[in-house]
C-alpha positions as CSV (number, residue, x, y, z in Angstrom):
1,X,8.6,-4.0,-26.3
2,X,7.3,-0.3,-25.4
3,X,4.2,-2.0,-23.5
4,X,6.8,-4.7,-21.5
5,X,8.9,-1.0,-20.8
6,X,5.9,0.2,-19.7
7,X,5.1,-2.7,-17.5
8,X,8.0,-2.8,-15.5
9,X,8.4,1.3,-14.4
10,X,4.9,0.9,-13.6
11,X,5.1,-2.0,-11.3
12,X,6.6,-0.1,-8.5
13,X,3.5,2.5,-8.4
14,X,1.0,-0.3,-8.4
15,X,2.4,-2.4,-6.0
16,X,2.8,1.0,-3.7
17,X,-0.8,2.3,-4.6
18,X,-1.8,-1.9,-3.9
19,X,-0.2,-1.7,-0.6
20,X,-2.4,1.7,0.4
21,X,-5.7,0.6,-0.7
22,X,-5.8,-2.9,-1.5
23,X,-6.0,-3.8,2.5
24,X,-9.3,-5.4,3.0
25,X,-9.9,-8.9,1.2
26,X,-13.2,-8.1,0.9
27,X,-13.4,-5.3,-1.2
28,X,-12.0,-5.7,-4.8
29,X,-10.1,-2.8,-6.0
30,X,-8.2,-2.1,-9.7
31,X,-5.2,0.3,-10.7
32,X,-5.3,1.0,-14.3
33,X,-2.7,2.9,-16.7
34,X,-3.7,3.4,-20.4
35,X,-0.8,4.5,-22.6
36,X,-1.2,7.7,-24.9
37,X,1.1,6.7,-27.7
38,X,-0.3,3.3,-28.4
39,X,-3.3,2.1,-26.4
40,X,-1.6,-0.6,-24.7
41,X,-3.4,-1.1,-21.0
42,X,-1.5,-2.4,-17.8
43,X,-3.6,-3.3,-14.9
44,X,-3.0,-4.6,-11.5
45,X,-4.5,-7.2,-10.4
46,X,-2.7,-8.7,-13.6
47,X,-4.4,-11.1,-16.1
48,X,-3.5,-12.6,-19.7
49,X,-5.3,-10.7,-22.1
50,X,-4.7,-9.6,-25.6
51,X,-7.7,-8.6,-27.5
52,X,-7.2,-7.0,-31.0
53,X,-9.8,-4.0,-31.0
54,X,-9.6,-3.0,-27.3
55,X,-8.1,0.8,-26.8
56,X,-7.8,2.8,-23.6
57,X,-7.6,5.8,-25.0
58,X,-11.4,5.3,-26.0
59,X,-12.4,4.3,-22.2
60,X,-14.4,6.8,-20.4
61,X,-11.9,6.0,-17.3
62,X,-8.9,7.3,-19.4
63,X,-10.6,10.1,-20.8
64,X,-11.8,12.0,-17.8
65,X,-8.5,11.5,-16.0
66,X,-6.4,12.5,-19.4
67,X,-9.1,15.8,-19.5
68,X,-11.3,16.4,-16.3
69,X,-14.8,17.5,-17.1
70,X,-15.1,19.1,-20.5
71,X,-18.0,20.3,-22.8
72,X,-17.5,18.6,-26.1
73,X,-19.9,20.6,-29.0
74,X,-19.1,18.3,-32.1
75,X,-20.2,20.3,-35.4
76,X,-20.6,17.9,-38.4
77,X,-20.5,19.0,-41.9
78,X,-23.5,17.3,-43.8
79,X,-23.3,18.5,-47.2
80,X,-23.6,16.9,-50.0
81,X,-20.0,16.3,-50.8
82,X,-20.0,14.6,-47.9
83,X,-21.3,10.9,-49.6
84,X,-18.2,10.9,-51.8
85,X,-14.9,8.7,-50.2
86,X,-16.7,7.7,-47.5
87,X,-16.2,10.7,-45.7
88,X,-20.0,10.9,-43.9
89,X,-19.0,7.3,-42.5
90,X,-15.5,8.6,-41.2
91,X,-17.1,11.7,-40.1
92,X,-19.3,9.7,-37.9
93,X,-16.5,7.1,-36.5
94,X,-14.8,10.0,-35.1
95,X,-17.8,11.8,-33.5
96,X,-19.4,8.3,-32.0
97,X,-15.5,7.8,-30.9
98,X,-16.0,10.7,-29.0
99,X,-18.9,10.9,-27.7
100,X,-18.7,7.4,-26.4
101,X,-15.7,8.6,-24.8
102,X,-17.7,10.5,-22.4
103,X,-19.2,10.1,-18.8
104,X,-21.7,12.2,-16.6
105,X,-19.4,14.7,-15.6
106,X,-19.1,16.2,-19.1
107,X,-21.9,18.2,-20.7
108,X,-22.1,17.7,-25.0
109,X,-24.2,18.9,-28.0
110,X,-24.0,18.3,-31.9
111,X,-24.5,20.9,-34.5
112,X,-25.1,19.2,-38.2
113,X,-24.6,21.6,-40.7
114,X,-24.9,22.0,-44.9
115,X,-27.5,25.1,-46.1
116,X,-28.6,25.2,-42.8
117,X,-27.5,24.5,-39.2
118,X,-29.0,22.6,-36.3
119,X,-28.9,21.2,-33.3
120,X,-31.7,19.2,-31.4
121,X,-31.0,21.4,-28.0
122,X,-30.3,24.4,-27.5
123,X,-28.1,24.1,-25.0
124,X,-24.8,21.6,-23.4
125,X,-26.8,18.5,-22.2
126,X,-24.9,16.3,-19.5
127,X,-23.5,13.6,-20.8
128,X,-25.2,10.5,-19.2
129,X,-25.0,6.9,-20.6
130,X,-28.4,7.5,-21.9
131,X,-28.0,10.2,-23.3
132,X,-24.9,9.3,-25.0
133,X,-26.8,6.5,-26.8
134,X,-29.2,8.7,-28.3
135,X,-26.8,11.0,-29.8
136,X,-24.8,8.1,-31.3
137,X,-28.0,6.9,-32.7
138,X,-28.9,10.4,-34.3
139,X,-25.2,11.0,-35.2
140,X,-25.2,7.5,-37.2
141,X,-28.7,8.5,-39.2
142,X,-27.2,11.6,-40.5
143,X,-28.0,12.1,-44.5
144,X,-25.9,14.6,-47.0
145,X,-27.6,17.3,-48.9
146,X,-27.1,20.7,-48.8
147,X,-23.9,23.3,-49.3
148,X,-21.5,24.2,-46.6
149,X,-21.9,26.8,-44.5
150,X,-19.1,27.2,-42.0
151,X,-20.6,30.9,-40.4
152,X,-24.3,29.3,-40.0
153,X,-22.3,26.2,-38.0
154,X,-20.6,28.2,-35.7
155,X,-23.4,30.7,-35.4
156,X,-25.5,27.1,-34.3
157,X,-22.5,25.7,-31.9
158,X,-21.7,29.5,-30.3
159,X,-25.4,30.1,-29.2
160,X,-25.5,27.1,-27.8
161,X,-22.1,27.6,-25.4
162,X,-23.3,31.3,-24.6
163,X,-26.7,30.2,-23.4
164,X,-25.3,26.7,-22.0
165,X,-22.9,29.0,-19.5
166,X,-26.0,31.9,-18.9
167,X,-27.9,28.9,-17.6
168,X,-25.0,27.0,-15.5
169,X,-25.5,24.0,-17.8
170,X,-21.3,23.6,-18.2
171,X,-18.5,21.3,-16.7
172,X,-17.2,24.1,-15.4
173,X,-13.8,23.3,-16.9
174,X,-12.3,22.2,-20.2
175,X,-14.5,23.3,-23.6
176,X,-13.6,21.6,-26.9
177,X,-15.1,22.6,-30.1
178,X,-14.3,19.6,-33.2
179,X,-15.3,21.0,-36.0
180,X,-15.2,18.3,-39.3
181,X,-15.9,19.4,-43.0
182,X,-14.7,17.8,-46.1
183,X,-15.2,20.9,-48.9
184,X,-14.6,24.6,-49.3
185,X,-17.1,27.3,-47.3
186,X,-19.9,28.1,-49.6
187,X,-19.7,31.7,-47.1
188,X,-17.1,34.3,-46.2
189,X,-14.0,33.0,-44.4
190,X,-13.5,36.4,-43.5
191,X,-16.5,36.4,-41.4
192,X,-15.5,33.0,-40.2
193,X,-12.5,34.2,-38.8
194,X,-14.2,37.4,-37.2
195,X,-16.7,34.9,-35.2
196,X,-13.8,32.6,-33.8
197,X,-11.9,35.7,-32.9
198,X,-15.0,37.2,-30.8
199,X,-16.3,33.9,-29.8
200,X,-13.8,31.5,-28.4
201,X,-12.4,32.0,-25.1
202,X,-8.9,32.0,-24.0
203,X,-9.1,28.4,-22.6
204,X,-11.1,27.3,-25.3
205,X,-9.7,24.5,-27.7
206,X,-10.9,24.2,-31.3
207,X,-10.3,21.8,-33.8
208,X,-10.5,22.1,-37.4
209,X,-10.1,18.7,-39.4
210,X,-10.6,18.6,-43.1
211,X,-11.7,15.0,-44.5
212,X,-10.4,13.9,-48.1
213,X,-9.1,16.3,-50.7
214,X,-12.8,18.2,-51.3
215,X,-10.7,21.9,-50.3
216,X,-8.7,23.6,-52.8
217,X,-5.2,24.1,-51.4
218,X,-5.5,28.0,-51.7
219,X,-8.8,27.8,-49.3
220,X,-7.0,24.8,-46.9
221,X,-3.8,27.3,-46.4
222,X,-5.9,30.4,-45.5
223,X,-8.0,28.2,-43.2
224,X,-5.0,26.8,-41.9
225,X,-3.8,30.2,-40.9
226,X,-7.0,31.4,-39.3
227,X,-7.1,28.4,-37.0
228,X,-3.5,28.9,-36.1
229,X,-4.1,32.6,-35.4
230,X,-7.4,31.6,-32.7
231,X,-4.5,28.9,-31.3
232,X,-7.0,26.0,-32.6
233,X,-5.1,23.0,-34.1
234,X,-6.1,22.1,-37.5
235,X,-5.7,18.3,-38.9
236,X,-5.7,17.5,-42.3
C-alpha cells in the first residue's frame, strides 16, 4: 500500500522530469526513486517487476544522492569473542553492505582490530569498482584472535584520516566512521573518550554498534554516554 502511495505522488514528477529530458527517441533515459523506509523502488519507464532480495537503499545510485561524496573508514572488531553467535559473519554483512554501497566519488579504508590494529593503507583510497572488490574479498577472510582494543582502533582509523586530508586524498565532504565491536575494551574508556573528543571533527559522524550481548551493561551505558557526548549515534 505505502509503495502504491508512493507511486501515485511520484507520477507527476516523472512524467514532468520525462517531459524535460526524455525528448529524443534515440537516447534512452531512466528516473529512479528508492524509498528510505522500506526499499521499495519506482521507476519510470515502468516495468513489472518484483524480486524478493532487491533493495535500493543498497544501490550505489541511491547512496550517493541520499549522501554526496563521503569517506567511509569501517573499523572491525576481530577479537576472539568475535566467533561466538555469529557475530564475525554479521560483522562482515554489514561492512560488505557498505562498502558495496559505494562509487568512485567516495574515498574508504578498513581498520581490523583485536591486540593489535591494522589497516592495509595508510591512507582513504578512492573507492573504484576494483577496488571495492578487493576490500570485500579481504573483509570476508577476516579471522578472530586476539583481545579488544578500542584506543589502538581509533589510534589505526585517525592516522589514517589526518594523513588522508594532509595529502588531499578525501571527498572533500561527508566523513563517516562505523565502528563494530561485540565485547567490553580490554583498554581505558577514558582514554577512548579523550581521542574521540580531540579527533573527530564537527561534521564528522560516528557510529558505535555493539553486536550480541558480549558488553556488560555497566560498560554499554558509559559507552553509550561517551558516544552521545561526541554527537555519534550508537546502535545496539
Amino acid at each position: 500500500m505505502e509503495t502504491q502511495c508512493l507511486s501515485a505522488l511520484s507520477r507527476g514528477e516523472f512524467q514532468r522530469i520525462a517531459r524535460l529530458e526524455y525528448n529524443d527517441p534515440n537516447r534512452i533515459a531512466y528516473v529512479y526513486y528508492g524509498s528510505q523506509s522500506t526499499g521499495a523502488l519506482v521507476m519510470w519507464p515502468a516495468c513489472e517487476w518484483c524480486p524478493t532480495e532487491y533493495d535500493a537503499r543498497f544501490r550505489p545510485w541511491y547512496s550517493t544522492a541520499a549522501s554526496g561524496p563521503k569517506d567511509v573508514v569501517l573499523v572491525l572488531d576481530k577479537s576472539g569473542s568475535m566467533a561466538s553467535e555469529g557475530r564475525m559473519g554479521y560483522a562482515r554483512d554489514a561492512a560488505v553492505g557498505v562498502v558495496g554501497s559505494l562509487t568512485n566519488l567516495d574515498y574508504v579504508s578498513v581498520v581490523t582490530f583485536s591486540s593489535t590494529a591494522s589497516s592495509e593503507n595508510t591512507m582513504l583510497v578512492q573507492a573504484e569498482s576494483g577496488y571495492r572488490t578487493r576490500i570485500i574479498a579481504d573483509i570476508e577472510a577476516i579471522q578472530e584472535s586476539g583481545m579488544t582494543y578500542y584506543v589502538k582502533a581509533m589510534t589505526k582509523a585517525f592516522a589514517i584520516t589526518a594523513k588522508s586530508d594532509d595529502n588531499s586524498y578525501s571527498s572533500g565532504c561527508n566523513r563517516v566512521y562505523v565502528f563494530l565491536t561485540d565485547g567490553n575494551p580490554t583498554d581505558d574508556l577514558a582514554e577512548f573518550q579523550t581521542l574521540l573528543e580531540t579527533n573527530l571533527r564537527e561534521s564528522d559522524m560516528f557510529f558505535f554498534i555493539i553486536l550480541g550481548s558480549g558488553v556488560d551493561d555497566e560498560v554499554q551505558a558509559n559507552i553509550q554516554a561517551i558516544i552521545c557526548a561526541v554527537g555519534g549515534i550508537f546502535i545496539k
